[in-house]
C-alpha positions as CSV (number, residue, x, y, z in Angstrom):
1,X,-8.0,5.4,-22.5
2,X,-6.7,6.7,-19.3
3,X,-2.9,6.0,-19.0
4,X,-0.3,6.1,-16.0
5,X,3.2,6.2,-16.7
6,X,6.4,6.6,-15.3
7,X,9.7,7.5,-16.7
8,X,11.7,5.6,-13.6
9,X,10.4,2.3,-14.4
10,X,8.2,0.6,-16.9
11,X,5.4,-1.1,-16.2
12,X,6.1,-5.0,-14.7
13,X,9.5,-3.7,-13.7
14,X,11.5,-3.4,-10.9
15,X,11.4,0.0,-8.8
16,X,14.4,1.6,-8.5
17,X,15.8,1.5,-4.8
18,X,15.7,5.0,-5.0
19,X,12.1,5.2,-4.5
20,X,12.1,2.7,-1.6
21,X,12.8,2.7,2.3
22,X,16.3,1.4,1.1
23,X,16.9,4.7,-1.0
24,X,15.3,8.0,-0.9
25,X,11.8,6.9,-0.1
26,X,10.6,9.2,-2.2
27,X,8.0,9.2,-4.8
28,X,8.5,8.2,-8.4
29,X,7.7,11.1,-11.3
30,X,4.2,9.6,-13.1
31,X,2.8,11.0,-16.1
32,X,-1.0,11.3,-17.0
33,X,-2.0,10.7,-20.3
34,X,-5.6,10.6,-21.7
35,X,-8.2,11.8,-19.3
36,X,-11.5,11.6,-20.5
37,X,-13.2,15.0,-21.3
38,X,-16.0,15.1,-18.4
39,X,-13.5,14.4,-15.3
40,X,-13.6,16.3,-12.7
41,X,-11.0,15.0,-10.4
42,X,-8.0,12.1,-10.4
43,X,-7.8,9.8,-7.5
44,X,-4.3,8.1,-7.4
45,X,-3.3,5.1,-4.6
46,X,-0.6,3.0,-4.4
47,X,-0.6,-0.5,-2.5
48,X,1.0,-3.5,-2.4
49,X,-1.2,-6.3,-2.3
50,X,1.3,-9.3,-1.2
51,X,2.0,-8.4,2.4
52,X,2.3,-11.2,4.8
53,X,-1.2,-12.5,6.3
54,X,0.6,-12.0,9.4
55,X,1.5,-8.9,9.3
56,X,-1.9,-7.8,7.8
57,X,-5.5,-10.2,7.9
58,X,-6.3,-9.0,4.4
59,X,-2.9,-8.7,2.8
60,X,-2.7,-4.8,1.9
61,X,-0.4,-2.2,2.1
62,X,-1.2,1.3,1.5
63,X,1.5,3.3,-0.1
64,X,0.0,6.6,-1.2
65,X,-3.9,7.6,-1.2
66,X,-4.6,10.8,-2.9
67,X,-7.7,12.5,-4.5
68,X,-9.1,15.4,-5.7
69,X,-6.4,16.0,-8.2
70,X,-7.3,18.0,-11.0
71,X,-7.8,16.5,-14.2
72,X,-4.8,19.0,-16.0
73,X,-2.6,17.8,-13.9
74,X,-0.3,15.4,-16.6
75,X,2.9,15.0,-14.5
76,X,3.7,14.2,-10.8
77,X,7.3,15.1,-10.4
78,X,9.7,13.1,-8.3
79,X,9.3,13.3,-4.6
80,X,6.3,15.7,-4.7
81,X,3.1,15.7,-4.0
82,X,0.2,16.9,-6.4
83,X,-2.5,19.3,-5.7
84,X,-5.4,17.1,-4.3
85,X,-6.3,15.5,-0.6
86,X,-3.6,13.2,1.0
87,X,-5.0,11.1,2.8
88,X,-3.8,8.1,5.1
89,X,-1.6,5.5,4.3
90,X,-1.1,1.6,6.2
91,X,1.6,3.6,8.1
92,X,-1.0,6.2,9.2
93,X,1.1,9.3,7.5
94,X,-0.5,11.5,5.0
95,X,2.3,11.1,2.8
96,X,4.3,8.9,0.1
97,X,5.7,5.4,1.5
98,X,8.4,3.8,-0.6
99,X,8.3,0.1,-0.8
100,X,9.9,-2.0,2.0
101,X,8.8,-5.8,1.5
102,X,9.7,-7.8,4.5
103,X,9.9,-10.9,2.5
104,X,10.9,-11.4,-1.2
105,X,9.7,-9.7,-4.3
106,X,6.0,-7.4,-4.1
107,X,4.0,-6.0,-6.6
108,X,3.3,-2.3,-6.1
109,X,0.0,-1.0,-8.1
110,X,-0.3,2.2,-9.3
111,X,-3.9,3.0,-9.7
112,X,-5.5,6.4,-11.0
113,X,-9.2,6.8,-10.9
114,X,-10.5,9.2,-13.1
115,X,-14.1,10.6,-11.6
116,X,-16.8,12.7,-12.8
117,X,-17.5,14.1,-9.2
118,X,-15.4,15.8,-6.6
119,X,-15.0,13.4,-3.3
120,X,-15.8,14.9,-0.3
121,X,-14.1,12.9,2.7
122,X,-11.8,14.0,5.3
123,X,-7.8,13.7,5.2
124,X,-8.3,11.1,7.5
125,X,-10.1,8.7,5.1
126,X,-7.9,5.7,4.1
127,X,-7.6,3.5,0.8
128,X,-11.3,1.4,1.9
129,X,-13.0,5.5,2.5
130,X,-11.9,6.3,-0.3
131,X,-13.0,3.4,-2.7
132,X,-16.3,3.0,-1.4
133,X,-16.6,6.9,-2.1
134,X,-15.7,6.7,-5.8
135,X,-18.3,3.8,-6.2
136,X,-20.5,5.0,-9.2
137,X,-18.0,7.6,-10.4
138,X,-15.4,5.7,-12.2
139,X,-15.3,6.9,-15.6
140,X,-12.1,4.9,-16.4
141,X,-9.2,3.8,-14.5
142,X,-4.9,3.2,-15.5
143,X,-2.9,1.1,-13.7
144,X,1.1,0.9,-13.5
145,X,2.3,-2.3,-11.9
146,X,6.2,-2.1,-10.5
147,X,8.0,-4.8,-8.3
148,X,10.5,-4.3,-5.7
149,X,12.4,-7.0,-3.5
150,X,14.8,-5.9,-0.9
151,X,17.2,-8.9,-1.3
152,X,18.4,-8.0,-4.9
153,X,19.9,-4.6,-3.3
């Protein structure tokens, strides 16, 4: 089975501030383990899914949205961004956004998508773009869960 790991925290744990907007904000080294045999690209994003209703109608916040890796990629390292598409976050950047809840603890869930296509959308696309995109070419998915609340810093 497809796994996502990461040596910074482990999964149900807290992210270190270090990887938040109260640290480096910079993206935590993941490690790839297991990709099935017939993929042909990764999809990775990262969102927070307890987000104030006021801030946001549907409660999401879009940390990272990235596809096209290639499947031999096995480790993202710290503050770097793999070889795919980058596409656009909640804050509409094409880049990595640490957590930053504005209210008490949040769950932050990393998801990798392995596919058997390559997804053709522009870097514009956004978490939504992306999912309906994969639909029908999920061969398996990982997940890493990490919390973060602002208050315990």
């Amino acid at each position: 089975m497809l796994q996502l790991t990461s040596p910074a925290f482990e999964h149900g744990s807290s992210i270190p501030a270090r990887y938040t907007c109260d640290g480096q904000n910079i993206n935590p080294p993941l490690e790839i383990a297991h990709v099935p045999m017939n993929t042909l690209s990764l999809a990775l994003i990262v969102e927070d899914p307890d987000v104030p209703k006021g801030l946001r109608a549907d409660g999401m916040w879009d940390h990272w949205v990235i596809w096209n890796i290639p499947p031999s990629v096995t480790i993202i390292e710290e503050n770097s961004t793999p070889p795919g598409v980058v596409g656009t976050n909640t804050n509409n950047k094409r880049s990595y956004g640490g957590p930053c809840p504005p209210d008490g603890e949040h769950r932050y869930f990393f998801k990798l998508y392995a596919l058997d296509a390559i997804v053709d959308l522009p870097q514009t696309a956004r978490r939504t773009d992306l999912l309906n995109a994969m639909e029908g070419y999920v061969l398996e998915q990982a997940q890493l869960l990490g919390t973060y609340n602002r208050s315990h810093q």
